[in-house]
C-alpha positions in Angstrom: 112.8 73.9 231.4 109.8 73.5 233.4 107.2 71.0 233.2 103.8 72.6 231.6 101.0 71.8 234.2 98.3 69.8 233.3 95.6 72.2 234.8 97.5 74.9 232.6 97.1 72.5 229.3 93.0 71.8 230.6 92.2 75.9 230.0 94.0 75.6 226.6 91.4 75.7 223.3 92.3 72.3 221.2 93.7 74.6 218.2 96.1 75.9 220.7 96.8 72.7 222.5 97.4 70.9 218.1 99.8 73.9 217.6 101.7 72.9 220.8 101.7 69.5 220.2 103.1 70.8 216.2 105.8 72.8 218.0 106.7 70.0 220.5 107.0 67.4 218.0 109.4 70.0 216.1 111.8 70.2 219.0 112.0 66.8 219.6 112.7 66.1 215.6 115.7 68.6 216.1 117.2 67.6 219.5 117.2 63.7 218.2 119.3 65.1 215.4 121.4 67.4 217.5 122.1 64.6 219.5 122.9 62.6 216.8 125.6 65.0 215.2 126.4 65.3 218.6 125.6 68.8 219.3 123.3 68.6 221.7 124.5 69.8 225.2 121.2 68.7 227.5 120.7 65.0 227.5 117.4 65.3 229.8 116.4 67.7 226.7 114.5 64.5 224.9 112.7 63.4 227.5 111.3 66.2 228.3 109.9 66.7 225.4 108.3 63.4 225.3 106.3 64.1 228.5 105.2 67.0 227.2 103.3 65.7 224.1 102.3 62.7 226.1 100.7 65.7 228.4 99.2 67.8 225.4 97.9 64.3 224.1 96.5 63.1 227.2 94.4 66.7 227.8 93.4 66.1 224.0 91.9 63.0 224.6 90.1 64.3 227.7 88.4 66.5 225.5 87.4 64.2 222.8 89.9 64.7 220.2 91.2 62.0 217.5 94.1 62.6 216.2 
């Protein structure tokens, strides 16, 4: 997967940038329990995830939401 671009996330309205975040916290719920059972075939797949809601968060905060 490729990495979302910050200046990509910057044009993003917040509600789409909260249902992002939504998604991305999703996938991460279900690769940790892929990887748990086992089942999960990328290893990197977790991390990337991570950066990505630390990059949705960080654009958040630039614009002045609390979450």
């Amino acid at each position: 997967m490729k990495p979302t671009k910050a200046k990509e996330l910057r044009n993003m309205e917040v509600e789409e940038l909260t249902a992002r975040l939504k998604v991305l916290k999703a996938q991460i719920r279900d690769a940790r329990f892929k990887r748990k059972l086992g089942q999960l075939e990328d290893k990197n797949l977790i991390r990337y995830y991570k950066r990505e809601i630390a990059r949705v968060l960080t654009v958040l905060r630039e614009k002045g939401v609390k979450l």
